[in-house]
C-alpha positions in Angstrom: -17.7 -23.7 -15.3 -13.9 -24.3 -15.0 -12.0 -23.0 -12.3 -10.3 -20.0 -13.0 -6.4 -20.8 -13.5 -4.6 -18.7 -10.5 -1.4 -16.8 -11.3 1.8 -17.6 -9.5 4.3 -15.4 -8.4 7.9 -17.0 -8.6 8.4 -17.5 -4.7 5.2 -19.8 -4.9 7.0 -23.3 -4.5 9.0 -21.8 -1.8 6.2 -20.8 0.2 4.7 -24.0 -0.3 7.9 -25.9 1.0 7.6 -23.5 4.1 3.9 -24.7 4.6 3.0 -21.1 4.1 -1.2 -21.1 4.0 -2.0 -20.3 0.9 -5.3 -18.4 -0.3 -6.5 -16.6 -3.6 -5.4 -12.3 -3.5 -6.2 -10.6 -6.7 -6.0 -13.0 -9.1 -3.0 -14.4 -7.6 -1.8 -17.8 -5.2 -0.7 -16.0 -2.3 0.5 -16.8 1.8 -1.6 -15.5 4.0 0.0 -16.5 6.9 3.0 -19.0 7.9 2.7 -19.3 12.2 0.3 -17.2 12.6 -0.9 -13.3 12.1 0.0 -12.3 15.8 3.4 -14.1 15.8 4.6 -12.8 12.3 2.8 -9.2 13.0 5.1 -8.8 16.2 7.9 -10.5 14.0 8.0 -7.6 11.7 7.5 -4.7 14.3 10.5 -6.1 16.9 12.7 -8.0 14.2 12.7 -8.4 10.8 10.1 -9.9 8.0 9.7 -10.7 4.5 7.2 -10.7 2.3 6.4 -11.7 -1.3 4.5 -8.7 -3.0 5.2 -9.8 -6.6 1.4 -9.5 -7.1 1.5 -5.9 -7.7 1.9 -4.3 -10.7 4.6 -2.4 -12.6 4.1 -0.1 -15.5 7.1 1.6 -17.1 6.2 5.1 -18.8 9.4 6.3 -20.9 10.0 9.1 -23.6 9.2 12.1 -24.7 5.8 12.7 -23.0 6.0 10.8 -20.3 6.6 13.6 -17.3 3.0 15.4 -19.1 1.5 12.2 -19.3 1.8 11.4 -15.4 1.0 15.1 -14.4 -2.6 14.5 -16.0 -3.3 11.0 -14.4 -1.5 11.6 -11.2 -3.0 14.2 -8.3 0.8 14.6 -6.9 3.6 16.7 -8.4 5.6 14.9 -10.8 7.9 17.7 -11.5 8.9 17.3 -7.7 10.7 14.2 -8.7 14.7 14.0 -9.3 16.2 10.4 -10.5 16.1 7.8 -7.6 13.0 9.6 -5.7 9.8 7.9 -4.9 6.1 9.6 -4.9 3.0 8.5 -3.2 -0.2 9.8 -5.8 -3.3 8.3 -6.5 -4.8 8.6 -10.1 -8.2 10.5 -10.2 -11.1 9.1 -12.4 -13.5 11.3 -14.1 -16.5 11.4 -11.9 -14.3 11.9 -8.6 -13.3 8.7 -7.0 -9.9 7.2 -7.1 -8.8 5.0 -10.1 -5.5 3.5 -8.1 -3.2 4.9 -5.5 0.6 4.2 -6.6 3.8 4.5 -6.1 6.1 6.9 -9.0 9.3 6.3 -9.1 11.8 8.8 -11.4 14.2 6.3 -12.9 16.3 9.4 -14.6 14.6 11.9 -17.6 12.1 10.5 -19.6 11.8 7.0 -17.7 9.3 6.6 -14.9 8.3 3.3 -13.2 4.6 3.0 -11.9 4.0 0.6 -8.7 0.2 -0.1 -9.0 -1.9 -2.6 -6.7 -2.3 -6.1 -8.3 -6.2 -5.7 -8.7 -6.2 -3.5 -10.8 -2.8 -3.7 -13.2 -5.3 -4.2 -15.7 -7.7 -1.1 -15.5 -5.1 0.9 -14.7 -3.5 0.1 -17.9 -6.3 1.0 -19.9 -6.7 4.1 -18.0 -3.5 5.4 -18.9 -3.6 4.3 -22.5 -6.7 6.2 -22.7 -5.3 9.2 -21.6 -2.2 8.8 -23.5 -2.0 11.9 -25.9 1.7 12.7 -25.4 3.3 10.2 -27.4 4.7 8.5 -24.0 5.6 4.4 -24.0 3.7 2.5 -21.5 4.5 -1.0 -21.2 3.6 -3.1 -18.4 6.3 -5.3 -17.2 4.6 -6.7 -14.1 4.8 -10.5 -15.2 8.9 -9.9 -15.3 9.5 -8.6 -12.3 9.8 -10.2 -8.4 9.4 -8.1 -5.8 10.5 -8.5 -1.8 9.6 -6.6 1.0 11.8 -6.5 3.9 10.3 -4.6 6.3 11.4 -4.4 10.4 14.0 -2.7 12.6 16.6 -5.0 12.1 16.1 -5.0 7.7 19.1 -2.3 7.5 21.6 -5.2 9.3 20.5 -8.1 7.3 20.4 -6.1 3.6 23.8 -4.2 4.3 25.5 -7.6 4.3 24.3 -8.4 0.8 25.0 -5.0 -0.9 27.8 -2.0 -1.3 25.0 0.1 -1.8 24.7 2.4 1.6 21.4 2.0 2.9 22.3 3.6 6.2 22.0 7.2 4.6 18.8 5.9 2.0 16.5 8.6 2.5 12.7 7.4 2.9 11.1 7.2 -0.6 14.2 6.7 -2.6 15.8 4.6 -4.1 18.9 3.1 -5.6 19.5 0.6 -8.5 22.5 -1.3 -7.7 23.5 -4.5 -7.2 22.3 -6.7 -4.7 23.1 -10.3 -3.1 25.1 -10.4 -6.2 22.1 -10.1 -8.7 22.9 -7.4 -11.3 20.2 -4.3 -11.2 18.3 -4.5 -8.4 16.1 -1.9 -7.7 16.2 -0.9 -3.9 13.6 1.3 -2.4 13.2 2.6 1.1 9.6 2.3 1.1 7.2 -0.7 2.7 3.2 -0.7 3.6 4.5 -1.2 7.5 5.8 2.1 9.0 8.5 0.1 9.8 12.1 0.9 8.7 12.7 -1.8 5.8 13.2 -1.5 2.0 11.1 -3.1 -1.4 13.2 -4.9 -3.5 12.7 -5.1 -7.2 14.7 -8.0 -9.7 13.8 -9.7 -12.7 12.2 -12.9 -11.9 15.3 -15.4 -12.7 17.1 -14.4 -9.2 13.8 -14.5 -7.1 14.7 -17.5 -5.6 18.2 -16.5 -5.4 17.1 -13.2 -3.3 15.1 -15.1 -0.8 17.7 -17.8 -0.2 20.4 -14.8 0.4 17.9 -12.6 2.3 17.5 -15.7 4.9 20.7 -16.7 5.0 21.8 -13.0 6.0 19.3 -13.4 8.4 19.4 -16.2 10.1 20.8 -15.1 13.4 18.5 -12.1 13.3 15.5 -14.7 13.0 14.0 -12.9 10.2 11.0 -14.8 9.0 8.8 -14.9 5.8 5.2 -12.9 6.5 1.7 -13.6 4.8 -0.7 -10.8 3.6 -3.0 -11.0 7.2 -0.3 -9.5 8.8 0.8 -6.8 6.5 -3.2 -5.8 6.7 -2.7 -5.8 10.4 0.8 -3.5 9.7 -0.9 -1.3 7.8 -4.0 -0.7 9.6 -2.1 0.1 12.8 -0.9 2.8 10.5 -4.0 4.2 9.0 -2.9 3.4 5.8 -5.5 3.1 3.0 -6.3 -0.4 0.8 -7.9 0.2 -2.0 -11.1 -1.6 -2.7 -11.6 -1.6 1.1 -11.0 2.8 2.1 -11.1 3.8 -1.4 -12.5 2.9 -4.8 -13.8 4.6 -7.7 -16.5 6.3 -5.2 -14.3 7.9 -3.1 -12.9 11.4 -3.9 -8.9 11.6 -2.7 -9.9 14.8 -0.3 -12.4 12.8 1.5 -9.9 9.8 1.8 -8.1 12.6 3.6 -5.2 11.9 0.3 -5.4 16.1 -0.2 -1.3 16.1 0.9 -1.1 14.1 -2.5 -3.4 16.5 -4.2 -2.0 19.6 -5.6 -4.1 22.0 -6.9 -0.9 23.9 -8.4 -1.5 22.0 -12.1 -4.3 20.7 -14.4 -5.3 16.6 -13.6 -8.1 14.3 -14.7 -11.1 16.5 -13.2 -8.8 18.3 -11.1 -11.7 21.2 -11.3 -14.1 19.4 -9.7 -11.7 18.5 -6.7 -10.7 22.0 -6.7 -14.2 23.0 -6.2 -14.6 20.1 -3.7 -12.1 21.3 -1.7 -13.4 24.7 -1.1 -16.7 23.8 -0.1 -15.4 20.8 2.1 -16.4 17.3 1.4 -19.6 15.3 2.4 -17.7 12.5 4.3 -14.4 12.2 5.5 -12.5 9.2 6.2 -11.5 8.7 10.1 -9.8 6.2 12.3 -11.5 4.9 15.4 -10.9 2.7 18.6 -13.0 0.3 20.6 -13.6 1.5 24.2 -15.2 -2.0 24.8 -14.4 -5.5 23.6 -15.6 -5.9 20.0 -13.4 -6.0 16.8 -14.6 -4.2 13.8 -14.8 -5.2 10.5 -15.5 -4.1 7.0 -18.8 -2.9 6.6 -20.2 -2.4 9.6 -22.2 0.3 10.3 -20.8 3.8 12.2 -23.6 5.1 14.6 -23.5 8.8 16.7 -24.6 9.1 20.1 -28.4 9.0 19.0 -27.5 5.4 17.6 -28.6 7.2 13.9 -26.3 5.7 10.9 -23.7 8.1 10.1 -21.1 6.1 8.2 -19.3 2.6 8.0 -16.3 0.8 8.6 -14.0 0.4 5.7 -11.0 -1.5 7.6 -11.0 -3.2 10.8 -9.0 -5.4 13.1 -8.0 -6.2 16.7 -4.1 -4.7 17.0 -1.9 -7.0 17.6 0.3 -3.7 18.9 -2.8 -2.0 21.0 -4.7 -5.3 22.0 -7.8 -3.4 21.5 -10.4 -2.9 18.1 -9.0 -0.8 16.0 -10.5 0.6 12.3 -10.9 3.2 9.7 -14.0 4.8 8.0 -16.3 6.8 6.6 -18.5 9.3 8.3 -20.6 12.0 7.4 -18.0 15.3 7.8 -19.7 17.1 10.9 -19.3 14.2 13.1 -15.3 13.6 12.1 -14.1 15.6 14.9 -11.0 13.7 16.9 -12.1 12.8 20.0 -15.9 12.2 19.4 -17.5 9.0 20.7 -19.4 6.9 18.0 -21.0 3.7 18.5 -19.6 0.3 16.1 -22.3 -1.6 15.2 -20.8 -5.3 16.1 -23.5 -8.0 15.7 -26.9 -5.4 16.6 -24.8 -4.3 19.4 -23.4 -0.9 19.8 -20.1 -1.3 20.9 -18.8 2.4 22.2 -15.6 3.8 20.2 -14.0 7.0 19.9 -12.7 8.8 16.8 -8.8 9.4 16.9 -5.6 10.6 15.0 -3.8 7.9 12.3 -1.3 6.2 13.0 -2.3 4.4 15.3 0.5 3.8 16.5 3.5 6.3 16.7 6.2 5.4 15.5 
């Protein structure tokens, strides 16, 4: 058996030079973590971070067809969109669970851009091929494209020295495609996976290295520093947000996930009519966050136990916040124990650690 040939995103000899820890994500070399998941969590939340999330995927959908062809696959409203406006949607498989979640972006008529996680560029792809009766173009242009997050309170001061475009007045979930740090194009989104104030920046993969040497250099005396993938687990935790192949999957409906603010009801989806029927009955399980009373930090899998110490669900995400200092996670339990505020046990190593259920985010921000 060979070894299987990892993919390389073009930032990779730069995080090597940086002695960035480097594991395999989806396919793809990727930093895990530089100093440390504490120090670069903190990093991003008080000052500024960047990370290298050219792993995910990009799908362009263009031409006649297109707007019909995203309505089917998509739960959210497309129609909603106007050139430069983002949409969080997840695309529905047929037996109920979740095929991706996704961002749509509305480049202008006719020509959207589809941000899709890295594990699954691939099935995704097929997925919307398959349901492709409207004539639309799909190309996937992931293997072109670089992508930078810069995420943290200060990202507003470092960017706004590299660009004309205003970023002050960028609206969350839009974007702008401008130039930037003098590279042509640039596609710059006030989006990130943190809850942090920051933008996603999108260029063809010649200027990557150009970016990150500008972004630094902006951003020396601000300290901004390049993040690994532990920490933006640990940022998005804190906010509840979902990873898919960890809170949902193809098994998971997008109502239970607690996704139906992305699921609109008011036009015809992939197997919208069972979800519609879901919803009015209520849903078997529902997806919850939690924190640990006592010391323990919860982790994937575990099992979720009521105060009778019966099995009612399991942990999909779990950490110890770096923000908190306490165990935090989300998962699923069965629906009549989801209330906020009820106390459920964590099953941490055939001890029942005590926890109670709470409101996401985590942290407010």
């Amino acid at each position: 058996m060979g070894t299987v040939k990892l993919k390389k995103t073009a930032f990779n000899a730069i995080h090597h030079a940086l002695g960035g820890k480097m594991v395999e994500f989806a396919g793809y070399e990727m930093p895990v973590q530089y100093k440390g998941v504490t120090h670069e969590h903190e990093v991003v939340r008080n000052n500024v971070g960047v990370f290298d999330v050219s792993h995910m995927g990009e799908i362009s959908i263009q031409g006649k067809g297109s707007l019909e062809l995203i309505q089917k696959i998509t739960t959210n409203d497309v129609s909603k969109l106007y050139p430069g406006k983002v949409q969080y949607s997840c695309m529905p498989n047929d037996t109920g669970g979740i095929v991706d979640d996704l961002l749509v972006y509305k480049i202008s008529k006719n020509d959207y851009l589809l941000v899709v996680n890295a594990s699954n560029i691939q099935k995704d792809l097929e997925w919307i091929i398959k349901n492709n009766s409207f004539g639309a173009e799909v190309t996937n242009i992931s293997d072109s494209v670089s992508l930078l997050a810069v995420q943290g309170p200060k990202s507003i001061d470092i960017l706004q020295k590299l660009t004309d475009i205003n970023l002050k007045d960028m609206e969350y979930y839009t974007f702008t495609i401008g130039e930037l740090a003098h590279i042509p194009n640039a596609l710059v989104s006030a989006t990130g996976y943190t809850g942090e104030s920051g933008f996603e920046i999108y260029v063809e993969n010649k200027y990557a290295a150009h970016l990150w040497e500008a972004i630094f250099e902006a951003g020396k005396d601000e300290g901004v520093e390049p993040i690994g993938l532990a920490a933006r687990d640990t940022l998005r935790l804190e906010m509840g947000y979902c990873l898919y192949g960890n809170d949902i999957d193809d098994t998971t409906s997008p109502l239970e996930a607690g996704l139906g603010w992305i699921t609109k009801f008011t036009k015809d989806f992939v197997y919208s009519g069972f979800l519609s029927i879901q919803k009015e009955k209520g849903v078997p399980k529902k997806l919850v966050g939690f924190e640990i009373e006592d010391k323990g930090i919860p982790r994937h899998g575990y099992e979720i136990l009521d105060s009778n110490r019966q099995i009612i669900g399991a942990v999909t995400s779990g950490t110890l916040s770096p923000t908190l200092k306490k165990g935090i996670g989300i998962g699923y339990v069965a629906a009549n124990s989801s209330k906020i505020g009820n106390e459920i046990f964590i099953n941490i190593r055939n001890k029942a650690v005590k926890a109670v259920i709470v409101k996401t985010p985590f942290i407010k921000k």
